[in-house]
SEMI-96450 format. One line per field, with one value per atom (N, C-alpha, C): x, y, z; residue number from 1; residue in one letter; chain; atom name. Coordinates in nm, 2 decimals. Layout:
// residues N
px <- c(X, ...) $
py <- c(Y, ...) $
pz <- c(Z, ...) $
n <- c(NUM, ...) $
res <- c(a, ...) $
chain <- c(A, ...) $
atom <- c(CA, ...) $
END
This chain:
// residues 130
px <- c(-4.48, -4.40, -4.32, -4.33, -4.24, -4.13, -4.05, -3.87, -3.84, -3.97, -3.90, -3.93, -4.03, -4.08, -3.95, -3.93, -3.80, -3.69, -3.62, -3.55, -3.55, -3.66, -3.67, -3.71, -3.66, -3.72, -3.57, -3.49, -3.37, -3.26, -3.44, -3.42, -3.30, -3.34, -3.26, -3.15, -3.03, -2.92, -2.97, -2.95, -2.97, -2.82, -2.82, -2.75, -2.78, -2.90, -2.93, -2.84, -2.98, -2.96, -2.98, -3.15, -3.22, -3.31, -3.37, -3.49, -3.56, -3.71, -3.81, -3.86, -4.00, -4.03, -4.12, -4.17, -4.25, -4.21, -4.10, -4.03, -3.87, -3.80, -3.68, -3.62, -3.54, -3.43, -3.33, -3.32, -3.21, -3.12, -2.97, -2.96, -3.03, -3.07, -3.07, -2.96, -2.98, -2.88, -2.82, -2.92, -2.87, -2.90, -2.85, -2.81, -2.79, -2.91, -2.82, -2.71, -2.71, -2.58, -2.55, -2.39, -2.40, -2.50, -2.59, -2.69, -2.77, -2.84, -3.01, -3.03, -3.14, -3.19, -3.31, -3.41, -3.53, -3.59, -3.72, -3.75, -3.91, -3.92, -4.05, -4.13, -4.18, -4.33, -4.30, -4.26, -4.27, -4.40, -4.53, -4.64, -4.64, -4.70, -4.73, -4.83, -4.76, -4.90, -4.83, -4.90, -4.86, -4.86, -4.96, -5.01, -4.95, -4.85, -4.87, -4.96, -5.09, -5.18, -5.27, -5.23, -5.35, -5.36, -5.24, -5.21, -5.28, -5.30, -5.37, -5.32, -5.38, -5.34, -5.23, -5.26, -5.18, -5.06, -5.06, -4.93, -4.85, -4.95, -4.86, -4.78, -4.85, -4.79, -4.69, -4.70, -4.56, -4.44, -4.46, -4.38, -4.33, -4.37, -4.34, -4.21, -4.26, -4.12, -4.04, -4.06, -3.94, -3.85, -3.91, -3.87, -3.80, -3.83, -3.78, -3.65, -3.66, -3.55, -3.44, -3.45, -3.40, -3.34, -3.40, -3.33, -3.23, -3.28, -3.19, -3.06, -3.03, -2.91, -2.80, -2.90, -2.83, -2.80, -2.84, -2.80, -2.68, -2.64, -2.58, -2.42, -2.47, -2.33, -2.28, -2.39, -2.36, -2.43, -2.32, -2.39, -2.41, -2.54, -2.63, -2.72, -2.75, -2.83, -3.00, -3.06, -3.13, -3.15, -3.26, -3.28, -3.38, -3.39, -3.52, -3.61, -3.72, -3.80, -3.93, -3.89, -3.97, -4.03, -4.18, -4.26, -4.29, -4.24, -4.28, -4.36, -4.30, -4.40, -4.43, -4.38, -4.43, -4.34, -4.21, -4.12, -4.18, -4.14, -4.16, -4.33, -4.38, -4.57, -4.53, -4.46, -4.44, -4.45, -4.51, -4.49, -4.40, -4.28, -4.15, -4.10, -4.05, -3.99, -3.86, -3.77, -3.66, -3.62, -3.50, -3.45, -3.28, -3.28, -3.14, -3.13, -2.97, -2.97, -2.88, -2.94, -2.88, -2.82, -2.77, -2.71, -2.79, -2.86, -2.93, -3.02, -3.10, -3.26, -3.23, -3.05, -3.03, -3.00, -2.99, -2.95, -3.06, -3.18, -3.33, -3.38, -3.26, -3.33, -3.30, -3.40, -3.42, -3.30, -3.36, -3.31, -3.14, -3.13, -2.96, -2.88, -2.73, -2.67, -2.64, -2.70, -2.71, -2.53, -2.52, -2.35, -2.35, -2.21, -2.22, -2.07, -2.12, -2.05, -1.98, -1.90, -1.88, -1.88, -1.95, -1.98, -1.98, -1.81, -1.75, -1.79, -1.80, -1.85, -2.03, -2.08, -2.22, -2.27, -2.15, -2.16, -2.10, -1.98, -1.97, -2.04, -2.11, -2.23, -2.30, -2.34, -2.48, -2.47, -2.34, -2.28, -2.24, -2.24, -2.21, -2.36, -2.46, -2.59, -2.63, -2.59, -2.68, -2.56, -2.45, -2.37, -2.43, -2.51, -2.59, -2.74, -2.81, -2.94, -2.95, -3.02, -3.11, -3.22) $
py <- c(-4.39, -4.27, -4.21, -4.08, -4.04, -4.00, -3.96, -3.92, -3.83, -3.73, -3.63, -3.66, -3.76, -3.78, -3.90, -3.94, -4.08, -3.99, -3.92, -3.82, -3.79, -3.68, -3.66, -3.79, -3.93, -4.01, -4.07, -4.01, -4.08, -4.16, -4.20, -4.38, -4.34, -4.24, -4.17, -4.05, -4.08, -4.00, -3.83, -3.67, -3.58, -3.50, -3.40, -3.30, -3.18, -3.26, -3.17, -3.02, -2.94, -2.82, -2.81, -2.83, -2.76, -2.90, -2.88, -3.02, -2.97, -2.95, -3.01, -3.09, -3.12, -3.22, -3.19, -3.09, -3.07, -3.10, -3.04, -2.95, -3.04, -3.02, -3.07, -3.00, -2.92, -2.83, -2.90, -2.92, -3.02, -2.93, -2.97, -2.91, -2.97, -2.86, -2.88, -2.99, -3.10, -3.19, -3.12, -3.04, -2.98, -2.85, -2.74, -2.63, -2.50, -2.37, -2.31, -2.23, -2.23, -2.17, -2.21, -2.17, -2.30, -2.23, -2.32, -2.25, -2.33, -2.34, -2.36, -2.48, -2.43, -2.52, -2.54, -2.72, -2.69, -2.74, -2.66, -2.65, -2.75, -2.84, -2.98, -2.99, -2.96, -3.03, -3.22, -3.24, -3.40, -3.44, -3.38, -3.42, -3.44, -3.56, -3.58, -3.50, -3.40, -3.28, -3.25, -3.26, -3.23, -3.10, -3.01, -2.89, -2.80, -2.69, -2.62, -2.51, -2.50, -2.43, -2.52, -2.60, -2.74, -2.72, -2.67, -2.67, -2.59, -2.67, -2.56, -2.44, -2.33, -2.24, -2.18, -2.24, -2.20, -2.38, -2.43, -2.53, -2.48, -2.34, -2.31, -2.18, -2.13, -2.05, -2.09, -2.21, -2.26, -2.31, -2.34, -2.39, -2.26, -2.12, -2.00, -1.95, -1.98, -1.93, -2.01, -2.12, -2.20, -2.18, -2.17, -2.16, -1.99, -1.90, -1.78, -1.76, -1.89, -1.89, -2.00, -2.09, -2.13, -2.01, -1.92, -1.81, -1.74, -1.72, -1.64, -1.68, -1.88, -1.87, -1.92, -1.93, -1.90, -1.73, -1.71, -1.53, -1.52, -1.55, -1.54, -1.64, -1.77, -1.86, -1.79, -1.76, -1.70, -1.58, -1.47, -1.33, -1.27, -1.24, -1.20, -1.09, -1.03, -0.96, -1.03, -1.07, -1.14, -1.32, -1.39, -1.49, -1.55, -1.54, -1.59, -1.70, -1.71, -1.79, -1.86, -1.95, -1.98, -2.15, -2.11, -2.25, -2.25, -2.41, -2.41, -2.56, -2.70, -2.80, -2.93, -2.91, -2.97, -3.11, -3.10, -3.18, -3.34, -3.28, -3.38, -3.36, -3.44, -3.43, -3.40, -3.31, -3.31, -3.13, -3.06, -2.96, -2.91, -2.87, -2.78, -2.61, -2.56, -2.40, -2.41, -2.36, -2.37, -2.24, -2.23, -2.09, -2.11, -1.97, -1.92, -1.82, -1.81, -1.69, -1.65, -1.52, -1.43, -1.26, -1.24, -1.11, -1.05, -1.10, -1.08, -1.17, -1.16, -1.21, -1.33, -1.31, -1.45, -1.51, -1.55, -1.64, -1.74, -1.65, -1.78, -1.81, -1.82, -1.89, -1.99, -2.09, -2.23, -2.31, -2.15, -2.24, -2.24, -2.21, -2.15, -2.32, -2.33, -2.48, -2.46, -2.60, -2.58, -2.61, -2.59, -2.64, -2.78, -2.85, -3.00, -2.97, -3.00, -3.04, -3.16, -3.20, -3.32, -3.33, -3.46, -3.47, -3.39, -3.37, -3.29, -3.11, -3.11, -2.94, -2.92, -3.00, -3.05, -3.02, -3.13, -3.17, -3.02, -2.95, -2.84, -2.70, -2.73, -2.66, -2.66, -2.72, -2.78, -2.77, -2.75, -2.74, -2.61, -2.52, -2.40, -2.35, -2.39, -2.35, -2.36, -2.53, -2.56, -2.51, -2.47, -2.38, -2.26, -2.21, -2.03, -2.07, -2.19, -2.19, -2.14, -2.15, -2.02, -2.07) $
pz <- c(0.24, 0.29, 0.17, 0.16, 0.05, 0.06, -0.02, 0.01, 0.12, 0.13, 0.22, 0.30, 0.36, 0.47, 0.53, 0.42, 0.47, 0.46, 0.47, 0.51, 0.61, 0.65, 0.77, 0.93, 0.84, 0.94, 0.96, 0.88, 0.89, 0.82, 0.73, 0.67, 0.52, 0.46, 0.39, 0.41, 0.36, 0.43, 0.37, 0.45, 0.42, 0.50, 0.42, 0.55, 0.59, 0.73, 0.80, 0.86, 0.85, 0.89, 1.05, 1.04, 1.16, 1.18, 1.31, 1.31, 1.45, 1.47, 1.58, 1.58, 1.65, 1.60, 1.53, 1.47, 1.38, 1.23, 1.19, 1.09, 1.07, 0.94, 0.94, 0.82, 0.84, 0.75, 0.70, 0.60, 0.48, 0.42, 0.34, 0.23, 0.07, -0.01, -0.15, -0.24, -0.30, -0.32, -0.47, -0.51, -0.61, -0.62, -0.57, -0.48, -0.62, -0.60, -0.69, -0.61, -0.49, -0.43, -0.30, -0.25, -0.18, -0.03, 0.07, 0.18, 0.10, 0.00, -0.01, 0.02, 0.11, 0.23, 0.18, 0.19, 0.20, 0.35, 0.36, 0.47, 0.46, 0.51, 0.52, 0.64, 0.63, 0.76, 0.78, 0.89, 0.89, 0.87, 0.89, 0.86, 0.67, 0.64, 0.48, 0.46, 0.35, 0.30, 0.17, 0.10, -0.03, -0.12, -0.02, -0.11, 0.05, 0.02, 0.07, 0.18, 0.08, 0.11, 0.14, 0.23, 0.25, 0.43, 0.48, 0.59, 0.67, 0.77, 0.87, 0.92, 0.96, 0.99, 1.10, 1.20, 1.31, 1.27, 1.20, 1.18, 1.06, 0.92, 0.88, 0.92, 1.08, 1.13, 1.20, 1.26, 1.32, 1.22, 1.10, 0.96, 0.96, 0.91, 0.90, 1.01, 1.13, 1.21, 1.24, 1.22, 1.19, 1.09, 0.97, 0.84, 0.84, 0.95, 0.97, 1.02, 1.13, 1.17, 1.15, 1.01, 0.95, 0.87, 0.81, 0.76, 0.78, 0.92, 0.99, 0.98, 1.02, 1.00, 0.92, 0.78, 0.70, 0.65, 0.65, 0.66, 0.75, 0.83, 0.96, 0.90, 0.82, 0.78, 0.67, 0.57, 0.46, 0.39, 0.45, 0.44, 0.32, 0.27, 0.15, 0.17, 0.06, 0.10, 0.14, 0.14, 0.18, 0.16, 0.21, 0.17, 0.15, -0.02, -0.09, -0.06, -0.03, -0.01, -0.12, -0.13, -0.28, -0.27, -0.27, -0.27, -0.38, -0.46, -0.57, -0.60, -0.56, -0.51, -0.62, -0.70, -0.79, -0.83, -0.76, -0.85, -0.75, -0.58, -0.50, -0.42, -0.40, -0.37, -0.21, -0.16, 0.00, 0.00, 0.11, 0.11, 0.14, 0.05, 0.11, 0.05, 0.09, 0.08, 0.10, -0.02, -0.04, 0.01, 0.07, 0.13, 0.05, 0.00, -0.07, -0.04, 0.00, 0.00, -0.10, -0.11, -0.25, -0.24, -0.29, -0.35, -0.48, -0.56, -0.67, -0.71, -0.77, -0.83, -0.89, -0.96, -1.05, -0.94, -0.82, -0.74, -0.70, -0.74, -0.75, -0.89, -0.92, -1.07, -1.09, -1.09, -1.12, -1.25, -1.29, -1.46, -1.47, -1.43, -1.36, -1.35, -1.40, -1.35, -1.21, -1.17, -1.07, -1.02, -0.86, -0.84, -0.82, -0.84, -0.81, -0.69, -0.54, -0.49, -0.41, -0.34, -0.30, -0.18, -0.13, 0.03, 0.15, 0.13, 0.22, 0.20, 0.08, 0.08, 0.14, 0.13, 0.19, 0.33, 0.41, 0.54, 0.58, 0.53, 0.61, 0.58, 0.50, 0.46, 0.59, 0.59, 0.66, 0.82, 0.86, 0.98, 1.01, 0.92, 0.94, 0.94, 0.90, 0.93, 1.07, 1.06, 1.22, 1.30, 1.31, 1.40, 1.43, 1.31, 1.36, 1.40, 1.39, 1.40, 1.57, 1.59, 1.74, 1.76) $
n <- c(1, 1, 1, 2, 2, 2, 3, 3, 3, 4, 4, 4, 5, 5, 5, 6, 6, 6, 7, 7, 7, 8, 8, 8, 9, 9, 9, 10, 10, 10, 11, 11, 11, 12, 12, 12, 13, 13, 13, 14, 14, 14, 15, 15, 15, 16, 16, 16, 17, 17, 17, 18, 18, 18, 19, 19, 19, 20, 20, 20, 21, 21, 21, 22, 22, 22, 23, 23, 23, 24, 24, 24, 25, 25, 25, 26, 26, 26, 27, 27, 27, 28, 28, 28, 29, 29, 29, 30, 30, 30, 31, 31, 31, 32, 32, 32, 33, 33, 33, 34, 34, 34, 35, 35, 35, 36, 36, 36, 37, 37, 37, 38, 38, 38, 39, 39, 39, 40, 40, 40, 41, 41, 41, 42, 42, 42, 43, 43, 43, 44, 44, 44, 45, 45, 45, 46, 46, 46, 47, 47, 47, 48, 48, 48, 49, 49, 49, 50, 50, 50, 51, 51, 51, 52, 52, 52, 53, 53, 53, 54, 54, 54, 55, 55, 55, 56, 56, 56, 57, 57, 57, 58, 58, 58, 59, 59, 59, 60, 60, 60, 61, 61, 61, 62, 62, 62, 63, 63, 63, 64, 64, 64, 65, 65, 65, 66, 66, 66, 67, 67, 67, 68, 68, 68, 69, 69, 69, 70, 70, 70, 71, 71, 71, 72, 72, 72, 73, 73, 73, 74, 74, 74, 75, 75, 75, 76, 76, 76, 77, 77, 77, 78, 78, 78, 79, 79, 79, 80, 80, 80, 81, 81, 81, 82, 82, 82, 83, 83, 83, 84, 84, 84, 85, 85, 85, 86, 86, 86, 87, 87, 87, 88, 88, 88, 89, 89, 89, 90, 90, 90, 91, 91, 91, 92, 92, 92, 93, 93, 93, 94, 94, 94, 95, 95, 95, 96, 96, 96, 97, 97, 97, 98, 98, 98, 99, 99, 99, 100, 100, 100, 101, 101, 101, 102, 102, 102, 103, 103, 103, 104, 104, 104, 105, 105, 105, 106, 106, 106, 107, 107, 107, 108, 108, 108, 109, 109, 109, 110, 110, 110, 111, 111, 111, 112, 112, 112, 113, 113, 113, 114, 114, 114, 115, 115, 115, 116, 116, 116, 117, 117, 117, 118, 118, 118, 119, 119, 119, 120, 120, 120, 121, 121, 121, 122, 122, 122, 123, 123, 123, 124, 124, 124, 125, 125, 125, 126, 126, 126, 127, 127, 127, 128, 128, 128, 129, 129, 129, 130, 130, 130) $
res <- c(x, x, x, x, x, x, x, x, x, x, x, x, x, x, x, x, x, x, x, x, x, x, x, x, x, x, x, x, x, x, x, x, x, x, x, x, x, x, x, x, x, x, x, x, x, x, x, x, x, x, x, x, x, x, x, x, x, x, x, x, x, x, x, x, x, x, x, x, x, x, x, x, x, x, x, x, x, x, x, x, x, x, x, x, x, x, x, x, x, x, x, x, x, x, x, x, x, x, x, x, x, x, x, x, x, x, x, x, x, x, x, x, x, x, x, x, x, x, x, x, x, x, x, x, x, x, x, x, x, x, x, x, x, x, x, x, x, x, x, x, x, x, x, x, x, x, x, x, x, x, x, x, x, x, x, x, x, x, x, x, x, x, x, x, x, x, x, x, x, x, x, x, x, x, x, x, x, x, x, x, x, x, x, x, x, x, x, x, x, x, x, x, x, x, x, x, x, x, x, x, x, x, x, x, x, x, x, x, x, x, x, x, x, x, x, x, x, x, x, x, x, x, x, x, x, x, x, x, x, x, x, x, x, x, x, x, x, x, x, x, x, x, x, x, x, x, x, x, x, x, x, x, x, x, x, x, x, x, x, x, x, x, x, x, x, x, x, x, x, x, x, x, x, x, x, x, x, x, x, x, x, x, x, x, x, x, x, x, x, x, x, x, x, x, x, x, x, x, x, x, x, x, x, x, x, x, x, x, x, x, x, x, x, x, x, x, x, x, x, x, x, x, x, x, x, x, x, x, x, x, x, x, x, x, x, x, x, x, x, x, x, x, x, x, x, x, x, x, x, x, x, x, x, x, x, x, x, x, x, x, x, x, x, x, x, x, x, x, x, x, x, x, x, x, x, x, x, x, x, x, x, x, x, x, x, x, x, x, x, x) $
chain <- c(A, A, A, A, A, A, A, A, A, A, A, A, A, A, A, A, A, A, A, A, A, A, A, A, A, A, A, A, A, A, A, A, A, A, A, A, A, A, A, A, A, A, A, A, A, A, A, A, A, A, A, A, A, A, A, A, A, A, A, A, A, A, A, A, A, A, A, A, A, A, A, A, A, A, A, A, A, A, A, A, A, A, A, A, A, A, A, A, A, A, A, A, A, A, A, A, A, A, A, A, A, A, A, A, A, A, A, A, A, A, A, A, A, A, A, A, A, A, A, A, A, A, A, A, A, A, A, A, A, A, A, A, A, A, A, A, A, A, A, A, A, A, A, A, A, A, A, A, A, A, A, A, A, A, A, A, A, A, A, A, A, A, A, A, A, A, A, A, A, A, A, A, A, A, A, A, A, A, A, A, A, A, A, A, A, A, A, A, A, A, A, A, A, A, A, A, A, A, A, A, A, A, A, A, A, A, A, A, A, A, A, A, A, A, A, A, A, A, A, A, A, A, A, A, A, A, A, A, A, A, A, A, A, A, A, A, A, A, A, A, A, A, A, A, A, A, A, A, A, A, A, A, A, A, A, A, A, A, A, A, A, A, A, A, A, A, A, A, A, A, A, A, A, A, A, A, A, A, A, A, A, A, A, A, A, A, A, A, A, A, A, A, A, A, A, A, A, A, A, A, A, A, A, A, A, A, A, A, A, A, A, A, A, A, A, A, A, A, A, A, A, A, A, A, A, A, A, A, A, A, A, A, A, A, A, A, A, A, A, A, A, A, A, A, A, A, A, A, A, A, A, A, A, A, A, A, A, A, A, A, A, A, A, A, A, A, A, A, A, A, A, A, A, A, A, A, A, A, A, A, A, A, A, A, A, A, A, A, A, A) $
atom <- c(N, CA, C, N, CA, C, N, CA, C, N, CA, C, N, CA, C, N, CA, C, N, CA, C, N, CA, C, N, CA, C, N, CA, C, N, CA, C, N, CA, C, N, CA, C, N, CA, C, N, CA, C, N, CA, C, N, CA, C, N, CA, C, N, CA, C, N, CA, C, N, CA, C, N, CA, C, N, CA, C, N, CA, C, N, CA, C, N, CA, C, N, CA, C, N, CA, C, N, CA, C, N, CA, C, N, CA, C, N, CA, C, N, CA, C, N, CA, C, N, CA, C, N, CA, C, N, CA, C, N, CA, C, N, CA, C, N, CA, C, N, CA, C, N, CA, C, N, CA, C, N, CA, C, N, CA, C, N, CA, C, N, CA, C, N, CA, C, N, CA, C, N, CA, C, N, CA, C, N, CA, C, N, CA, C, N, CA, C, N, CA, C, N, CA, C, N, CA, C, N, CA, C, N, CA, C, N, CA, C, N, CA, C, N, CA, C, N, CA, C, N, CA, C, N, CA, C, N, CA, C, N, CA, C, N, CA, C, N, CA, C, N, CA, C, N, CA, C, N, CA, C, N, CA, C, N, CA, C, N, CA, C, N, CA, C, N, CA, C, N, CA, C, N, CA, C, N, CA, C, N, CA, C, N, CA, C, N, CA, C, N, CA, C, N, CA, C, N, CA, C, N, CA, C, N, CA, C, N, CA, C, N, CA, C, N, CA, C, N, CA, C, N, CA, C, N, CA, C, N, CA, C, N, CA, C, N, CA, C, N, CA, C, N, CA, C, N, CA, C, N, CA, C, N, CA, C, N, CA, C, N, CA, C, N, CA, C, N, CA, C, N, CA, C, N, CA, C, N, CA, C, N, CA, C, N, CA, C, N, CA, C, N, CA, C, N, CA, C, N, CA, C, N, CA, C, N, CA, C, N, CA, C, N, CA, C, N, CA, C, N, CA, C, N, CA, C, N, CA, C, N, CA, C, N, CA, C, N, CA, C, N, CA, C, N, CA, C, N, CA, C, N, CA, C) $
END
């Protein structure tokens, strides 16, 4: 089992966003601002584009309406969506939201916050989720 999958199982502490049973919305442990959320298939898949069609269509509006409410906790001009895949072998999409282009930049320090700015992060999301 890998990390995101032991996350979404529990076994590893996260601060959840959003959850079905398909899907499980986390925060970013190392955040370029605060909201970025990654969004995981409980299914073990490694490659994004491995996914079946109509399961990456249900990942999609989940992950839509994961958006939504961060947009909704923390108002931006939109919220960037970026599959990139490589660090962890699990298929996930990281959602930020931003006011400008530099707000999805990787290379950017990231923020360090503490527990408590986390948990009410993460609560102010799952307070707007829908």
């Amino acid at each position: 089992m890998d990390i995101f999958s032991k996350i979404a199982a529990g076994e590893i502490p996260s601060y959840k966003c959003a959850e079905n049973d398909e899907f499980y919305a986390f925060l970013d442990i190392n955040p370029l601002v605060e909201g970025h959320t990654l969004v995981i298939p409980r299914r073990e898949v490694d490659y994004y584009f491995d996914m079946a069609d109509d399961e990456l269509g249900r990942y999609q509006a989940f992950t839509k309406r994961v958006a939504a409410a961060i947009k909704r906790a923390f108002p931006c001009r939109k919220v960037a969506q970026v599959v990139l895949g490589l660090e962890v072998a699990h298929a996930h999409v990281h959602l930020i939201p931003m006011q400008s282009e530099a707000d999805a930049d990787f290379r950017r320090e990231k923020l360090k916050l503490a527990p408590e700015q986390f948990e009410a992060i993460a609560a102010k999301i799952r307070d707007c989720f829908e």
